[in-house]
PAZA-482998 format. One line per 3 residues: number of its first residue (from 0); for each residue x, y, z of C-alpha. Coordinates in nm, 3 decimals, always signed. Layout:
NUM) X,Y,Z; ...
This chain:
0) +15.638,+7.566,+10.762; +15.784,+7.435,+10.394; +15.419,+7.383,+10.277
3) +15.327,+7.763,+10.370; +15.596,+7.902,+10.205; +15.542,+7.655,+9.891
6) +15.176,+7.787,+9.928; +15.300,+8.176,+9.944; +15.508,+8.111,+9.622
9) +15.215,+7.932,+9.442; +14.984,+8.237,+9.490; +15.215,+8.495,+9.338
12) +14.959,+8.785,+9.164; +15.208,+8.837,+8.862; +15.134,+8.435,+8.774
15) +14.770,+8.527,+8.753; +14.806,+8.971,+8.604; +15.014,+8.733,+8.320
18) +14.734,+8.467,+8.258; +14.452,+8.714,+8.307; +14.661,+8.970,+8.020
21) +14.666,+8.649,+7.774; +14.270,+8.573,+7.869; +14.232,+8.937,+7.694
24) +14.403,+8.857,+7.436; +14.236,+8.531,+7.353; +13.883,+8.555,+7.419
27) +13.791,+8.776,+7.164; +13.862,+8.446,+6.950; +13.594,+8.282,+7.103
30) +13.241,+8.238,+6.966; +12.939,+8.319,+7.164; +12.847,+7.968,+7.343
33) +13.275,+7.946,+7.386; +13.283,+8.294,+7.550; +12.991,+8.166,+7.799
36) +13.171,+7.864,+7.942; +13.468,+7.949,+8.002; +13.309,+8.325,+8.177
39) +13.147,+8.076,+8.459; +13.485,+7.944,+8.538; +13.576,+8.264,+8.800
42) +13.504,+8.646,+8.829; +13.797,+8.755,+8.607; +13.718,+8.580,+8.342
45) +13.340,+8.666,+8.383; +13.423,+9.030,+8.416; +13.651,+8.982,+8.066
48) +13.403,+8.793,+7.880; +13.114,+9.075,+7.961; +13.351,+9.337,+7.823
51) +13.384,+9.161,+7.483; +13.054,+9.092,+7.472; +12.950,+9.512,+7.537
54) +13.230,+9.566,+7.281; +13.034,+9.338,+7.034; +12.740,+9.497,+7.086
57) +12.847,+9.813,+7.045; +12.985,+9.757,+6.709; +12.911,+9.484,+6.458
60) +13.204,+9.568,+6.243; +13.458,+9.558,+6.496; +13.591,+9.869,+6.442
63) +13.653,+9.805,+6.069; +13.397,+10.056,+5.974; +13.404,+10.436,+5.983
66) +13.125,+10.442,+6.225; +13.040,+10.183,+6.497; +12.757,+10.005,+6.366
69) +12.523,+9.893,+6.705; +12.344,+9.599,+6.797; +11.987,+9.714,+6.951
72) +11.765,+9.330,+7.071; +11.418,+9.536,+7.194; +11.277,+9.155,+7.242
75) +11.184,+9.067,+7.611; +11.319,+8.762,+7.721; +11.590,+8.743,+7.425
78) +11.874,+8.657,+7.532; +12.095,+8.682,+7.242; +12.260,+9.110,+7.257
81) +12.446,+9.019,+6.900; +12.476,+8.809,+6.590; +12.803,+8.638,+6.568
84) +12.993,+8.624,+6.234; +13.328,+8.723,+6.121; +13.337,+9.114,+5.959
87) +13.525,+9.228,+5.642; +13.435,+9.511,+5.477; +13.521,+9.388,+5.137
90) +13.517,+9.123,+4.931; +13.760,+8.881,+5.039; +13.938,+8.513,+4.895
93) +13.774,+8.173,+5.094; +13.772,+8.135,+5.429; +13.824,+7.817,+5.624
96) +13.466,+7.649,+5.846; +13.761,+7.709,+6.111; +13.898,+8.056,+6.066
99) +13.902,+8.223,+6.347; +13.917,+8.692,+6.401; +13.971,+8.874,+6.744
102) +13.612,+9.047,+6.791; +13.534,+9.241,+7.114; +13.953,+9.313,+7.179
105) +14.072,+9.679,+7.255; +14.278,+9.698,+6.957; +14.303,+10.005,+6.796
108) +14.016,+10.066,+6.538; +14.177,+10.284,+6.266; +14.476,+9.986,+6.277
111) +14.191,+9.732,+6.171; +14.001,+9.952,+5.917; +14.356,+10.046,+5.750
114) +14.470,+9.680,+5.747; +14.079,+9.514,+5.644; +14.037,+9.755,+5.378
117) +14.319,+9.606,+5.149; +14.127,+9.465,+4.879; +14.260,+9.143,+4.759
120) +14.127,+9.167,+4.404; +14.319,+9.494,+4.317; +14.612,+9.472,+4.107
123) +14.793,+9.767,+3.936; +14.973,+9.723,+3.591; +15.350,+9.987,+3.583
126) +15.421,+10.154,+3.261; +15.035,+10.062,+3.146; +14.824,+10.376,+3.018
129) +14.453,+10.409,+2.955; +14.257,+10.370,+2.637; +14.168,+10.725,+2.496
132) +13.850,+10.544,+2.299; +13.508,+10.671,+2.434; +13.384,+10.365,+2.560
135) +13.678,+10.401,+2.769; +13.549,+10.739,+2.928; +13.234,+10.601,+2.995
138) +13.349,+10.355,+3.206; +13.561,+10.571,+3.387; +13.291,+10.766,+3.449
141) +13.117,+10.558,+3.628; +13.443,+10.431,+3.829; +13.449,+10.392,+4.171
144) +13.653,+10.356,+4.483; +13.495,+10.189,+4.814; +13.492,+10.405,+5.122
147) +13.306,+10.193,+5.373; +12.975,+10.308,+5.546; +13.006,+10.680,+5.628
150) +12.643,+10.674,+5.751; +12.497,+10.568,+6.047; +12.365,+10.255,+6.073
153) +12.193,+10.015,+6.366; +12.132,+9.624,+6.389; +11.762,+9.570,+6.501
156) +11.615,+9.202,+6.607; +11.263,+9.132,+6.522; +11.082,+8.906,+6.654
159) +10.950,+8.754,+6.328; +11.265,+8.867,+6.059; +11.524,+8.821,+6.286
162) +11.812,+9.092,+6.267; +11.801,+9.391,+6.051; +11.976,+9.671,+5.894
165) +11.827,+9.976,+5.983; +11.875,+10.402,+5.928; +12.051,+10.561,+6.239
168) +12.003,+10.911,+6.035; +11.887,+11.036,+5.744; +11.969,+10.907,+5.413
171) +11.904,+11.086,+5.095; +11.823,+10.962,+4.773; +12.128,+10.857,+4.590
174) +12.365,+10.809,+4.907; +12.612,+10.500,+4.913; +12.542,+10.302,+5.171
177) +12.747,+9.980,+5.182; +12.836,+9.698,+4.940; +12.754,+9.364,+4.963
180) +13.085,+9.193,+5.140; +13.238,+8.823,+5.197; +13.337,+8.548,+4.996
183) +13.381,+8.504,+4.613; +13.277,+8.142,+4.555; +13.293,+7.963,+4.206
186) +12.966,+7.847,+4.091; +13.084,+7.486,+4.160; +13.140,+7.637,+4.533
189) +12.857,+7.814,+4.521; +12.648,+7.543,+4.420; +12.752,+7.316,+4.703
192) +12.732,+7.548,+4.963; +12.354,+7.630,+4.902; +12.282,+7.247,+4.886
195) +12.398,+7.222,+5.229; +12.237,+7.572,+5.303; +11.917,+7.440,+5.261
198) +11.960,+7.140,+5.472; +12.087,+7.378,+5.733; +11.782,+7.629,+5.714
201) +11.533,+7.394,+5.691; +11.576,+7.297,+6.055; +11.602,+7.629,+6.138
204) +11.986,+7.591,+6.236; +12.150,+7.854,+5.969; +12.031,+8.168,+5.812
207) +12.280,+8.164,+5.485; +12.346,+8.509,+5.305; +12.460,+8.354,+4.952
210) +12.422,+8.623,+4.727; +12.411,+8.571,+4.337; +12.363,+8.819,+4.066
213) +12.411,+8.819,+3.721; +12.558,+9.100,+3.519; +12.456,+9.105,+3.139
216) +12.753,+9.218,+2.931; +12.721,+9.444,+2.598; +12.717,+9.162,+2.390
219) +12.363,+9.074,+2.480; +12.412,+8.711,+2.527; +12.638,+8.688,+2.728
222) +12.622,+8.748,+3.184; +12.873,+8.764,+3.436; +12.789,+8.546,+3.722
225) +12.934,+8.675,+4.087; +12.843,+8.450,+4.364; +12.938,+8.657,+4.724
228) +12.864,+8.442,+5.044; +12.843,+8.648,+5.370; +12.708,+8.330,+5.579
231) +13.094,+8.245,+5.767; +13.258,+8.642,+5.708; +13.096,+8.919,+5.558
234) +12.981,+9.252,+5.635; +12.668,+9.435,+5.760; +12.487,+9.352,+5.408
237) +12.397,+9.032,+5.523; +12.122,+9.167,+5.732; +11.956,+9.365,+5.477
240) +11.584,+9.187,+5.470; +11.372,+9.106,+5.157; +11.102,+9.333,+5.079
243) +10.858,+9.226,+4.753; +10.761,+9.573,+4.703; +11.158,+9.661,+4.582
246) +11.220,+9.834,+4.918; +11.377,+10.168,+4.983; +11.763,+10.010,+4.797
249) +11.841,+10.009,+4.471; +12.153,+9.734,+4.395; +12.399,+9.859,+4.155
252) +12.724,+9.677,+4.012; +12.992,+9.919,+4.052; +13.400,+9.892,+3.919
255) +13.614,+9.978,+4.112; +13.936,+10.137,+3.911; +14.249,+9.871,+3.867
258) +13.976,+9.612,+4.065; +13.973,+9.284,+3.907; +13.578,+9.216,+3.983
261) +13.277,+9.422,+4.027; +13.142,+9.486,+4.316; +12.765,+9.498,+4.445
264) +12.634,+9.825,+4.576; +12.336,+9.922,+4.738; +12.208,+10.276,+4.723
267) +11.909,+10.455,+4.824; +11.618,+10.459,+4.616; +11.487,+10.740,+4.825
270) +11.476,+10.955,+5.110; +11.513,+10.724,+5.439; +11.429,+10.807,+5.762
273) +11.607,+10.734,+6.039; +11.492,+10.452,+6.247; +11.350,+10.288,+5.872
276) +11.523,+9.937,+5.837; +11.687,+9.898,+5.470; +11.548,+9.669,+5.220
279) +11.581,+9.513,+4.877; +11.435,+9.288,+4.648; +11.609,+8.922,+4.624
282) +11.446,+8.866,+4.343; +11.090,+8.772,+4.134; +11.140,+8.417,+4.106
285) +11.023,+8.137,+4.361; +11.087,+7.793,+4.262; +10.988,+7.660,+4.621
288) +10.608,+7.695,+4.713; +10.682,+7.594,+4.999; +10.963,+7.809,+5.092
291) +11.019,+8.071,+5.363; +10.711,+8.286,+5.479; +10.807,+8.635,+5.391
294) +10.774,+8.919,+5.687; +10.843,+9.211,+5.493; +10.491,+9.350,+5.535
297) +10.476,+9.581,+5.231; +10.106,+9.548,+5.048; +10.270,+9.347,+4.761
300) +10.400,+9.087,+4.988; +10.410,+8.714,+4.798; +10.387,+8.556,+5.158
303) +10.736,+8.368,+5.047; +11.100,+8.435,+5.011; +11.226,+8.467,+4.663
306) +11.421,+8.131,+4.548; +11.606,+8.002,+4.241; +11.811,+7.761,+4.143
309) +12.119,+7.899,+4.260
């Protein structure tokens, strides 16, 4: 009689409502292959971990965006539904290899875009007042404040490419469509980190999104060197493909007013249809002959990926 009424006690439902309420609350920590194991464990946590994974599919930015910004995998027999990376929709300081975001939770989306927007680079001086010079006005003029993606976009896998950005709706020429987000490295950092890029890509087990570009100042001799590396957080930038032909993107280094760094921009060249997938050039140069094939299809394809020494 004492061991059914020890058994009784031990199968209390609020016990399990309590550890099935924390399960919510920590598997949207998990990564991908994480997520998996522990769903085959029992139905609850099965049912749990197929909700985060709809809710990652649904929106790549996690509800740090305006706009939900879908995963669409048309490939029979492919098994992967999203492409798991940590979002921020602007530039942001280094990250840990450990750090860890909630992705797939219930949270409330305009909480996480108010809180991810703060820009960490943007400083404000009291009692300072602006230069009334007309190099002064120029710049203003072509100030500018980031808004996030107020356009629709959609995440495509191709078979060949891999993911891709693509046009949900029209674009016009001229409309912003998202900057280039994720960490500002040091060229020491940045230098490092593409060493063991390479390594990593080679054997096909990393696709890195290290982006460099160099601004040259008014001097003449003088660039600006900003190294941004979406591989471990970024944004949706870091599926934009290479196209040799220039694509339908034009990049653009924009200032931000009271921002401490530029920031890189991509706008469109021209009129984009929807369902088109967003390109840009990476670049002329390509140190590597035997580098990787190029997919982008357009009739002034090289056949390789642009490469430098980074």
């Amino acid at each position: 009689m004492e061991k059914r009424r020890q058994y009784k006690r031990t199968s209390d439902p609020l016990p399990q409502k309590a550890f099935f309420r924390c399960a919510a609350i920590v598997l949207p920590y998990l990564n991908p292959t994480e997520l998996a194991s522990i769903s085959s464990t029992c139905k609850t946590l099965y049912q749990i971990s197929t909700l985060i994974t709809s809710r990652r599919t649904s929106d790549a930015s996690g509800g740090f965006e305006n706009l939900p910004i879908p995963f669409l995998n048309p490939i029979a027999g492919d098994s992967q539904p999203y492409s798991y990376f940590l979002y921020t929709p602007t530039q942001t300081l280094l990250v840990g290899p450990d750090s860890r975001r909630p992705w797939g939770s219930d949270d409330d989306a305009r909480s996480r875009r108010d809180s991810g927007r703060a820009d960490p680079f943007l400083f404000r001086i009291e009692g300072a007042s602006g230069c009334e010079c007309a190099r002064a006005a120029a710049i203003a003029a072509r100030a500018w404040r980031p808004t996030g993606v107020t356009i629709r976009l959609k995440m495509v896998k191709d078979e060949r490419k891999g993911w891709g950005l693509y046009a949900a709706e029209f674009i016009p020429t001229g409309k912003f469509v998202c900057e280039y987000a994720g960490e500002l490295l040091s060229t020491k950092e940045a230098k490092q980190r593409q060493q063991a890029y390479d390594k990593l890509s080679s054997i096909g087990c990393l696709s890195p999104a290290l982006l460099v570009v160099k601004e040259h100042l008014p001097s003449g001799n003088t660039c600006m060197r900003i190294n941004i590396d979406a591989t471990r957080i970024g944004n949706i930038a870091r599926f934009i493909n290479h196209s040799c032909d220039g694509g339908n993107l034009d990049t653009v280094i924009m200032r931000s007013s009271g921002a401490l760094l530029p920031r890189v921009c991509f706008f469109a060249s021209r009129d984009i249809q929807e369902n088109e997938e967003l390109s840009f050039s990476y670049g002329d140069v390509r140190l590597k002959p035997n580098g990787q094939q190029c997919f982008c299809g357009s009739s002034s394809c090289a056949g390789i990926l642009p490469s430098e020494h980074t």
